[in-house]
N, C-alpha and C positions, 0 to 999 in steps of 0.2 A: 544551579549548575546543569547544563544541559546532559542530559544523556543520549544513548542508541541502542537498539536492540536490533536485531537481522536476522533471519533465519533462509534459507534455500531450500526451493517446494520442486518436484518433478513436475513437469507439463500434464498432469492428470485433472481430468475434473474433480476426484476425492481431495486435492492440494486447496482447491478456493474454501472446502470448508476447516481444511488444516489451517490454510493463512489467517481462516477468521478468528481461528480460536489462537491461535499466535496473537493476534492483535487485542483480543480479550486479555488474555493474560497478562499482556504488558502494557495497556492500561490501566487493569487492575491493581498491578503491584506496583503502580506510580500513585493511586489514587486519582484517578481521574474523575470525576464526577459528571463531568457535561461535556459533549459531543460524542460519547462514547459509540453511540447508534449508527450517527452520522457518518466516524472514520470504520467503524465494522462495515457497514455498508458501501463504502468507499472500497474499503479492502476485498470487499465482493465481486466488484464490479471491477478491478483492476485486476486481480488477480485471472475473473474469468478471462477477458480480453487477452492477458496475458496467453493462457492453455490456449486458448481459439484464434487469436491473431499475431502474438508476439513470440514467441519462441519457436526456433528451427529445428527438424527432425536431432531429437539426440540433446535437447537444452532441457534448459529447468529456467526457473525464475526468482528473482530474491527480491523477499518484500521486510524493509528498513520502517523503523519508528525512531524518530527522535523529539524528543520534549526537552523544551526550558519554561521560564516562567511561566509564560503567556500566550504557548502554542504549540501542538503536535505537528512535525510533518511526516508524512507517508509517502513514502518512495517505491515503484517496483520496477526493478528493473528487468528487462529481455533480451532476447538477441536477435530480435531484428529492429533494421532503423525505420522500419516504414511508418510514419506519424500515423496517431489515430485520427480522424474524422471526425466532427461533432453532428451529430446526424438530430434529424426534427425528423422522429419517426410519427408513424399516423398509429391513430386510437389504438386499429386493431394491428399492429404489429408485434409480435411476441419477443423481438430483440431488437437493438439497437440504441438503446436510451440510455447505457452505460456512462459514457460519457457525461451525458446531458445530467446526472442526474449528479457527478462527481462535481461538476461545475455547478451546479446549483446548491447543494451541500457544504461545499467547503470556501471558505473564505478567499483561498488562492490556487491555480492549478497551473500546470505546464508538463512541456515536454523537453529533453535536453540529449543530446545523442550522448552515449557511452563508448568509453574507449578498453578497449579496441573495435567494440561490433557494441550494435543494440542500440535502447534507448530507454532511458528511466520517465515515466508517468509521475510526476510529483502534484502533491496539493498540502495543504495548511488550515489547520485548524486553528481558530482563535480560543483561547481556554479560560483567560481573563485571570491567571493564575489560580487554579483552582487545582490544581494537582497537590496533594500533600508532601512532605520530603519524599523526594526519589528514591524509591526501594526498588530494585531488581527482582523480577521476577524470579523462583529460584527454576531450575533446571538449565539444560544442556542449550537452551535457546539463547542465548549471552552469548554475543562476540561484538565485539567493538573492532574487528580487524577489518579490512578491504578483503571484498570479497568479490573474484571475480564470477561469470554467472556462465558454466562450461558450455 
């Protein structure tokens, strides 16, 4: 049965390591056992982009997990619509490979405008069903409602 998890981060760099551990927890309490590196690290790299490129003075960002049998998606969504870029940084470059590296990591990725303003970052982990029965993480990070991203 699939599930979602969601949680809303303020545009701070301290939020990408909040998101990460958001995203820990709630594969954790799925049992997740494989790709777990992959979407934390996914969620690193989205969430930063998010703080640095995608949210406008005064936003925040929401970063969404859902799992069924055979696959996690990771969602974050922002408020603005400007698409990211896939950039082919050189050696010595110290940012830019964010993308590149969410595309290389995950099975599927894209971009999708949101409504009313923004636009959500998605990608897909293949899990091959290895998640155990879906347990919910416990604490206040549970909402399954629409949420919009201020």
């Amino acid at each position: 049965m699939p599930e979602s998890l969601q949680q809303f981060f303020e545009a701070r760099h301290q939020s990408v390591r909040k998101a990460r551990e958001f995203a820990t927890r709630a594969l954790d309490g799925w049992g997740l056992t494989s790709r777990t590196e992959d979407i934390r690290l996914c969620v690193s790299e989205l969430a930063t982009n998010a703080v640095l490129h995608g949210t406008a003075r005064g936003h925040g960002f929401l970063v969404r997990l859902d799992i069924d049998d055979n696959c996690v998606r990771l969602e974050v969504h922002d408020s603005r619509r400007q698409k990211p870029v896939v950039r082919e940084p050189a050696a010595t470059d110290i940012s830019g490979s964010g993308l590149t590296l969410v595309a290389a990591l995950s099975d599927e990725w894209g971009v999708r405008d949101r409504t009313p303003l923004g636009k959500v970052i998605w990608s897909c982990f293949k899990t091959a069903g290895d998640a155990a029965q879906s347990v919910s993480p416990p604490g206040p990070d549970r909402d399954e409602r629409p949420v919009e991203v201020p």
